[in-house]
TORPA-4810 file (N, C-alpha, C, O; in nm, 3 decimals):
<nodes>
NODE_1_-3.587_-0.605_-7.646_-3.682_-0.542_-7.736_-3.736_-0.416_-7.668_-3.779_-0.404_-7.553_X
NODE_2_-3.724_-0.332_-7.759_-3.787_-0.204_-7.702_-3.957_-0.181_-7.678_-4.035_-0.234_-7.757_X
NODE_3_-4.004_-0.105_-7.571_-4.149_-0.057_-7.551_-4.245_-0.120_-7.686_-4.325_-0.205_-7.726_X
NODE_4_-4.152_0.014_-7.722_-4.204_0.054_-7.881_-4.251_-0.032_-7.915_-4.366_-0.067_-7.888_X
NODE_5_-4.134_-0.118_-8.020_-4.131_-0.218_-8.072_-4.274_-0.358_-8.027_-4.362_-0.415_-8.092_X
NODE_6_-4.225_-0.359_-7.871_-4.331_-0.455_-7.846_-4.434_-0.422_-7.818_-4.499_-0.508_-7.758_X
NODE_7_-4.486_-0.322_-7.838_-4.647_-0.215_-7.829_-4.737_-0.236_-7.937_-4.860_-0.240_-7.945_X
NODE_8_-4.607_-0.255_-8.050_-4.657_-0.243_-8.211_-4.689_-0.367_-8.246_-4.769_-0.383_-8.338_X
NODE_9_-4.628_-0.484_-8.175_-4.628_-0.661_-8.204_-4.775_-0.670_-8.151_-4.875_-0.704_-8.214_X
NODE_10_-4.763_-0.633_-8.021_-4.907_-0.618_-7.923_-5.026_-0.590_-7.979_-5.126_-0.660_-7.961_X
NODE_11_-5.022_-0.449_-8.074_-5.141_-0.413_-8.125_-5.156_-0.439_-8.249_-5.263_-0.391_-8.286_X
NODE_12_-5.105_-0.489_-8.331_-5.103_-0.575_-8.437_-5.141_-0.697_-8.457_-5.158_-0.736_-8.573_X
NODE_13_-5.159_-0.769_-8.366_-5.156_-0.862_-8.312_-5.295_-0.917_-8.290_-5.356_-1.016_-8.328_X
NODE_14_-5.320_-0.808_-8.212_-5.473_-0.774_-8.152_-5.577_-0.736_-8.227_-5.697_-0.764_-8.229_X
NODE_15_-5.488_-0.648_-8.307_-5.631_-0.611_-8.439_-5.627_-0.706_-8.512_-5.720_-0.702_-8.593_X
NODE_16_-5.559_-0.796_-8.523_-5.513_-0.919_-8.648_-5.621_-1.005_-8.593_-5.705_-1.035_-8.678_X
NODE_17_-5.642_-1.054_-8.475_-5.681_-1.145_-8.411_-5.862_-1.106_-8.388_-5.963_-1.176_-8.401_X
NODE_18_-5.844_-0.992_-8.356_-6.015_-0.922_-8.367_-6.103_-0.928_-8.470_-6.222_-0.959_-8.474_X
NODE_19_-5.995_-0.878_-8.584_-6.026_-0.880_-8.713_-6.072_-1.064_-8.760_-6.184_-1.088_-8.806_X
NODE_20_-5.965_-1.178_-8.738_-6.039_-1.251_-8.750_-6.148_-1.272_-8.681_-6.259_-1.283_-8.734_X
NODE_21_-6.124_-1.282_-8.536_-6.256_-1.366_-8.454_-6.348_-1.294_-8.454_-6.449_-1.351_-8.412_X
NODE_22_-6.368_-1.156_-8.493_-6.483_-1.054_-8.526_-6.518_-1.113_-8.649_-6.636_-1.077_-8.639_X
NODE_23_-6.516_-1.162_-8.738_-6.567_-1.200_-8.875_-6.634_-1.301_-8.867_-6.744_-1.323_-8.918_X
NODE_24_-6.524_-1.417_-8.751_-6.593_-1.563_-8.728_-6.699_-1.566_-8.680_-6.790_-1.642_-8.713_X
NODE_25_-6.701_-1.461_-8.571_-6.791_-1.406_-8.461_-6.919_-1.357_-8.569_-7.019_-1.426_-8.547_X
NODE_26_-6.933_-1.294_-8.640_-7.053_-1.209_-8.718_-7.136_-1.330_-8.789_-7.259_-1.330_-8.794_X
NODE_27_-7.024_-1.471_-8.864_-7.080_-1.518_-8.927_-7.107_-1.603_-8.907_-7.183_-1.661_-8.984_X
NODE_28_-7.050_-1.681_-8.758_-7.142_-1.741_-8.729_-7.307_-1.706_-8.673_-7.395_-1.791_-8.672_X
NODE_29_-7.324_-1.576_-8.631_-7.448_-1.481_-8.558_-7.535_-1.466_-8.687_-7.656_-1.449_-8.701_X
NODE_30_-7.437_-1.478_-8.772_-7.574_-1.441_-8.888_-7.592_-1.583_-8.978_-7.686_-1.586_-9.058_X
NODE_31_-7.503_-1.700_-8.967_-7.554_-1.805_-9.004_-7.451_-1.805_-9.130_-7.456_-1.904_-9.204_X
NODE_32_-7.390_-1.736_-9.150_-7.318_-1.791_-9.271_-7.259_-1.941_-9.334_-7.199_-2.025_-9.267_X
NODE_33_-7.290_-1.952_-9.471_-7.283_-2.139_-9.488_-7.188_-2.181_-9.472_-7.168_-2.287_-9.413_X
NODE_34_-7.089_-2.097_-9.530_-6.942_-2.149_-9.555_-6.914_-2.160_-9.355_-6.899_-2.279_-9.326_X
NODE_35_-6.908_-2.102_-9.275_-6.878_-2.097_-9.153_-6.933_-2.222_-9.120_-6.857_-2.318_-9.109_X
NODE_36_-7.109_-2.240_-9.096_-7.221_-2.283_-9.040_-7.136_-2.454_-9.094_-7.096_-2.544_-9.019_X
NODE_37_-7.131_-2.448_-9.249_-7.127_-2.589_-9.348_-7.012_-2.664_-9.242_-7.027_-2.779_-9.200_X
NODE_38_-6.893_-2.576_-9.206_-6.758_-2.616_-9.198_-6.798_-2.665_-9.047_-6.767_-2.780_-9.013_X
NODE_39_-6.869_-2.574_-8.954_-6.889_-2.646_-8.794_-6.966_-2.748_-8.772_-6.958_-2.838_-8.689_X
NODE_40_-7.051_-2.721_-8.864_-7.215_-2.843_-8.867_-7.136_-2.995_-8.927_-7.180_-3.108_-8.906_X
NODE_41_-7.018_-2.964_-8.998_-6.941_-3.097_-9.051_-6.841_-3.173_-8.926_-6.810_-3.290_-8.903_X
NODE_42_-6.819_-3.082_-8.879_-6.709_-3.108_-8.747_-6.802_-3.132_-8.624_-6.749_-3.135_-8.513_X
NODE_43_-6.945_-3.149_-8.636_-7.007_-3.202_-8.568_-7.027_-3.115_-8.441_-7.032_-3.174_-8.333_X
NODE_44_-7.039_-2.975_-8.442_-7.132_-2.924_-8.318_-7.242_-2.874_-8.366_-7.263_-2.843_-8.483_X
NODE_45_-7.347_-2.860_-8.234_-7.433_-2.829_-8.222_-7.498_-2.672_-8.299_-7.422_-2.575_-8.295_X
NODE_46_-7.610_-2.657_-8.352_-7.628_-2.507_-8.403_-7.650_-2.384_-8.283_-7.634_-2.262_-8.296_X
NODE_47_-7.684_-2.443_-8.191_-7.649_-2.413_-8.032_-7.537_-2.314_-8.036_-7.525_-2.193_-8.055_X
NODE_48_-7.435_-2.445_-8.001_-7.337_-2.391_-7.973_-7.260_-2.317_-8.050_-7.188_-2.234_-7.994_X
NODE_49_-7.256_-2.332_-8.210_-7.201_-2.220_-8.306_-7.299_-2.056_-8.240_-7.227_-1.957_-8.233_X
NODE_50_-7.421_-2.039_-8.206_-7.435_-1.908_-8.214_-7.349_-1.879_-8.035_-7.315_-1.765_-8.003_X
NODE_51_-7.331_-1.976_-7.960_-7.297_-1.911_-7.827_-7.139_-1.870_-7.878_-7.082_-1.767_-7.842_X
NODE_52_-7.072_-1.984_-7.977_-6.915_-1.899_-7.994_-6.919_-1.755_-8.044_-6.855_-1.660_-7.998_X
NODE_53_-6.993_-1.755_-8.134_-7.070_-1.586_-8.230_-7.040_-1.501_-8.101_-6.940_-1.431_-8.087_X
NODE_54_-7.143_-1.518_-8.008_-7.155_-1.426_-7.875_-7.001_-1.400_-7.802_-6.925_-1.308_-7.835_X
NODE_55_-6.985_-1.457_-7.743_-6.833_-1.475_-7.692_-6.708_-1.440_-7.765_-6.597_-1.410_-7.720_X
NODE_56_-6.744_-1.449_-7.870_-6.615_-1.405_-7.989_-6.630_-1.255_-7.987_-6.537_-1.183_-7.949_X
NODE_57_-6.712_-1.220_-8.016_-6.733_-1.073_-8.064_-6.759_-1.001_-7.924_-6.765_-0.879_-7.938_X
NODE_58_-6.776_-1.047_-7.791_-6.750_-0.950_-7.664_-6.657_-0.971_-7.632_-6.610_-0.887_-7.555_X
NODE_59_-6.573_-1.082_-7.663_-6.406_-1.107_-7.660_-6.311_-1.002_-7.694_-6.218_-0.957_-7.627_X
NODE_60_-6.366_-0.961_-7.852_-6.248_-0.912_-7.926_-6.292_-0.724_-7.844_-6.195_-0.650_-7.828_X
NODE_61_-6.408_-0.681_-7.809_-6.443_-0.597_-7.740_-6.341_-0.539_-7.633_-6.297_-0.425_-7.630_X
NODE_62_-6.313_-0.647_-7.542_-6.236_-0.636_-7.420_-6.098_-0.617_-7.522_-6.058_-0.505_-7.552_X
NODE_63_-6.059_-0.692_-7.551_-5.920_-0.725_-7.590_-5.880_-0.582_-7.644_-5.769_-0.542_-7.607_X
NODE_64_-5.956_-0.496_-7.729_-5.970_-0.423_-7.738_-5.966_-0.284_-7.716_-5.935_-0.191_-7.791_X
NODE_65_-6.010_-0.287_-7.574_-5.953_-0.178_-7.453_-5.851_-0.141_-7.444_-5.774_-0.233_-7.418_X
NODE_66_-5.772_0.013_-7.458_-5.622_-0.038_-7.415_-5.614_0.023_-7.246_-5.665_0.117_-7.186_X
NODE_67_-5.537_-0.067_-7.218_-5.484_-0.037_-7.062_-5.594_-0.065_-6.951_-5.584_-0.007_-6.843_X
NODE_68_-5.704_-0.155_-6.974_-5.818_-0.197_-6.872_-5.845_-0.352_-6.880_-5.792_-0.408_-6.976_X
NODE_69_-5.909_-0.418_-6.807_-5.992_-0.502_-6.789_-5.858_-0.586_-6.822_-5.869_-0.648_-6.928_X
NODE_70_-5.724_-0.602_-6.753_-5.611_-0.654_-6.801_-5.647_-0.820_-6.733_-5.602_-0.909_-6.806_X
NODE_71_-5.705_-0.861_-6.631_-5.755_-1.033_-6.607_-5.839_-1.057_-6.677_-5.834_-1.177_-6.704_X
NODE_72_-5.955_-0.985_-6.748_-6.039_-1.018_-6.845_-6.006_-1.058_-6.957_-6.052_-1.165_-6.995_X
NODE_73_-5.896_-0.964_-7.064_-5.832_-0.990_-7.141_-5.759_-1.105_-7.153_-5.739_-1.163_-7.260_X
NODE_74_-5.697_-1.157_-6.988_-5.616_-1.309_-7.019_-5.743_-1.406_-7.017_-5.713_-1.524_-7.033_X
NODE_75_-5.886_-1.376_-6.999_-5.921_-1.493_-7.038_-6.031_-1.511_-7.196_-6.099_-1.600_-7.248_X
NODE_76_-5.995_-1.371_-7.224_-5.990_-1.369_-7.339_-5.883_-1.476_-7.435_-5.927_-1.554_-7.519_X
NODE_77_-5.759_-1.463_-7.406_-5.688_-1.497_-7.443_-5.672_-1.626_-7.454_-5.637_-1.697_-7.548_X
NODE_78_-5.711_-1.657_-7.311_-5.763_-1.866_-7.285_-5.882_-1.846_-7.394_-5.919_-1.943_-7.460_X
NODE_79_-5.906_-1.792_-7.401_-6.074_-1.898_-7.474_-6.022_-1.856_-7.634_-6.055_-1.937_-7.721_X
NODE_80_-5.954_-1.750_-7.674_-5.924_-1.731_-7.819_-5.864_-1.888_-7.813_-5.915_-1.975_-7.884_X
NODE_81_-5.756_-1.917_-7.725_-5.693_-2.047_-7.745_-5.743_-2.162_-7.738_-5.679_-2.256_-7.784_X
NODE_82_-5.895_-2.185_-7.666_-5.903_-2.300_-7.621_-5.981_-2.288_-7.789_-5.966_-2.384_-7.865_X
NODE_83_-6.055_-2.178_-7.831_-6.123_-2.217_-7.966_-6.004_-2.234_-8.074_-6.044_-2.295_-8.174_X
NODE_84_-5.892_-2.203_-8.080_-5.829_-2.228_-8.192_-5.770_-2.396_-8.161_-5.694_-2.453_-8.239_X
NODE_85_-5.799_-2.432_-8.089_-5.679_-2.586_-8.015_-5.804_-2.640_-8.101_-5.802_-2.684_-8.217_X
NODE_86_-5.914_-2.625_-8.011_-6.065_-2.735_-8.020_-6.042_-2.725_-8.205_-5.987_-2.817_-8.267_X
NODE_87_-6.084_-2.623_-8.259_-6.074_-2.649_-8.422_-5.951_-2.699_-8.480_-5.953_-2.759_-8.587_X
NODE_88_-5.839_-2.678_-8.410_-5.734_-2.757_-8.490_-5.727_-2.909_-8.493_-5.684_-2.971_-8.590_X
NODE_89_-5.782_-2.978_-8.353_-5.795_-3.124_-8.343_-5.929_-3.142_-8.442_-5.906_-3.220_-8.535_X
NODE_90_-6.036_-3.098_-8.441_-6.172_-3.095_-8.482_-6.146_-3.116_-8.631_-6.192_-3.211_-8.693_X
NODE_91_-6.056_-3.005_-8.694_-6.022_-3.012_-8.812_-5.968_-3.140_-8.866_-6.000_-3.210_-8.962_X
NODE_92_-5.882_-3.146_-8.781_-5.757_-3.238_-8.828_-5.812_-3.408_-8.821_-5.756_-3.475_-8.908_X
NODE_93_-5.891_-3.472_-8.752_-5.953_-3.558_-8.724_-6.058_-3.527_-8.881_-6.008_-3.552_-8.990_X
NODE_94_-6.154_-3.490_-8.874_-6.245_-3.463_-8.996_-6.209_-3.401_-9.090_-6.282_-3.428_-9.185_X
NODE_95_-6.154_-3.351_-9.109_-6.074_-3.262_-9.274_-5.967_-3.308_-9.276_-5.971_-3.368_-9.383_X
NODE_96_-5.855_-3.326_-9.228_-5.720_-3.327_-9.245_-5.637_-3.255_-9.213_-5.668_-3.170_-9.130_X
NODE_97_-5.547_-3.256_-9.246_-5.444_-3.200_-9.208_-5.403_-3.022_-9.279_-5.332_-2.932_-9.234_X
NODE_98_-5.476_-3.031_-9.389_-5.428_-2.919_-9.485_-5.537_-2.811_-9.453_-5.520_-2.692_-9.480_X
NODE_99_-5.704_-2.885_-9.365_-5.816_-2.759_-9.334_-5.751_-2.704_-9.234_-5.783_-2.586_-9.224_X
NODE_100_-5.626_-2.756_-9.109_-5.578_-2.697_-8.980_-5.479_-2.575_-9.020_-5.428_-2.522_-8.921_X
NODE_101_-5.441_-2.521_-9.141_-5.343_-2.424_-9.198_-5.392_-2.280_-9.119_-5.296_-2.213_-9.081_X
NODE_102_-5.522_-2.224_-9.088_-5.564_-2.125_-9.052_-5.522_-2.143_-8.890_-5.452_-2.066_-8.823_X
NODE_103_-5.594_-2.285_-8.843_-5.548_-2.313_-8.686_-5.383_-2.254_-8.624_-5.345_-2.192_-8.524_X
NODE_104_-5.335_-2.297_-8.714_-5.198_-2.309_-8.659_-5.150_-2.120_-8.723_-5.105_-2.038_-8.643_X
NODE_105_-5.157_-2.108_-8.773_-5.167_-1.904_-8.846_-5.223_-1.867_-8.714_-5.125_-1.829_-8.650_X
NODE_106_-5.293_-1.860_-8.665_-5.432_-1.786_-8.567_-5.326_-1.822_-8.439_-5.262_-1.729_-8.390_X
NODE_107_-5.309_-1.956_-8.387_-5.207_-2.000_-8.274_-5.079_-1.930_-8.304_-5.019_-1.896_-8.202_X
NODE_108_-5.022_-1.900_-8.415_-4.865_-1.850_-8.366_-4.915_-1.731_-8.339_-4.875_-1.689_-8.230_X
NODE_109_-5.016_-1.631_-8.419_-5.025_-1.477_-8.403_-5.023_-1.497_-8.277_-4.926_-1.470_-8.207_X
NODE_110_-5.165_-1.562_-8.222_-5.256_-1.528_-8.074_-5.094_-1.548_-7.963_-5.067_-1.468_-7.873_X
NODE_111_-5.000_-1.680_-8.002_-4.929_-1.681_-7.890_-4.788_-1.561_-7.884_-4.718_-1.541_-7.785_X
NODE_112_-4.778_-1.514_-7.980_-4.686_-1.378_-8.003_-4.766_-1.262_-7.957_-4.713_-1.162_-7.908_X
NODE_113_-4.906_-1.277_-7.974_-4.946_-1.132_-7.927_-4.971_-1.174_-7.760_-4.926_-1.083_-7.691_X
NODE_114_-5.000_-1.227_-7.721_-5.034_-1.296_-7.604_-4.874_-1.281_-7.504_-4.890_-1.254_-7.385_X
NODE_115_-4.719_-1.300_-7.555_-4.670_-1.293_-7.476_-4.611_-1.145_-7.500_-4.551_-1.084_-7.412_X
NODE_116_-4.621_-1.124_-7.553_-4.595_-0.945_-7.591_-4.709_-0.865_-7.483_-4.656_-0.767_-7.430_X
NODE_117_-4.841_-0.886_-7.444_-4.953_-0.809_-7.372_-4.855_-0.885_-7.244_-4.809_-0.797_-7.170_X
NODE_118_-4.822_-0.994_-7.211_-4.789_-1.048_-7.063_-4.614_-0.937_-7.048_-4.574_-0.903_-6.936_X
NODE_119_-4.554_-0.907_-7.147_-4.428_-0.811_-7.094_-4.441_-0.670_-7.088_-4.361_-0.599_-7.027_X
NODE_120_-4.575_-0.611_-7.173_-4.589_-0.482_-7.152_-4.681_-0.427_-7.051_-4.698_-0.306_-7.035_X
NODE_121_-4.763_-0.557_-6.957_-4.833_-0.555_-6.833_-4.802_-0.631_-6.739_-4.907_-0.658_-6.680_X
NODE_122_-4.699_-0.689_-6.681_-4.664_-0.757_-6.612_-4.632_-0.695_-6.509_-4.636_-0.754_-6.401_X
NODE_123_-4.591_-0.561_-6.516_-4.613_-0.494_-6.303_-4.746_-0.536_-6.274_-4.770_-0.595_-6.168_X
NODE_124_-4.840_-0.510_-6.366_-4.983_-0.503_-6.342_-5.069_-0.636_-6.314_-5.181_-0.651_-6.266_X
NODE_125_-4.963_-0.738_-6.369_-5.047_-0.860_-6.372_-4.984_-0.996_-6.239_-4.980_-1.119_-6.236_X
NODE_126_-4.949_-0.897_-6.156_-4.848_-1.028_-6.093_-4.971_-1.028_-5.963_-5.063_-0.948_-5.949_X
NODE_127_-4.941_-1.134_-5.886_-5.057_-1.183_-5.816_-5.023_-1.163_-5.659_-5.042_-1.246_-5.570_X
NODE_128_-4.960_-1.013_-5.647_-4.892_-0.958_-5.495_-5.033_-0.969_-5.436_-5.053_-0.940_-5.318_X
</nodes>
């Protein structure tokens, strides 16, 4: 695959992924029901919905950057994942099987854009 090609997967990817967790991020900060209804059912804390708000939206910030903060970004990348895993079991246990449809959408993008950023930075990311 060419530069190109995987530059465009990369940043597509990234705005796809911003674009969601920036939305999730806003509404949970501002309390939205439909968000608030769906976490408060899956049983966390109102706590902890505004600390994901926080973290989501300085997440998609970094991720954001191009060509900096490239170890920050991978743990960006862990925590986009560890929040899409946690809601897909969360879901799937309390809603079913058919509320996890977004989980698993959000996991293929995040892991396509995720190994696309690890081949177009990988001089940069090796642990000499």
């Amino acid at each position: 695959m060419e530069t190109k090609t995987t530059k465009i997967i990369y940043w597509s990817g990234s705005i796809f992924m911003s674009l969601w967790f920036g939305a999730s991020g806003f509404f949970e900060l501002t309390k939205n029901p439909v968000v608030w209804d769906i976490t408060r059912q899956l049983g966390y804390p109102p706590h902890f919905i505004y600390i994901l708000g926080v973290f989501k939206l300085s997440g998609i910030l970094v991720l954001l950057l191009p060509n900096r903060l490239l170890r920050l970004k991978e743990w960006v990348f862990a925590g986009m994942f560890f929040d899409i895993i946690f809601a897909f079991f969360s879901k799937i246990v309390v809603l079913g099987f058919p509320a996890t449809i977004d989980a698993i959408v959000a996991f293929t993008v995040l892991s396509v854009t995720y190994l696309m950023f690890r081949k177009l930075y990988k001089s940069r990311l090796s642990f000499n």
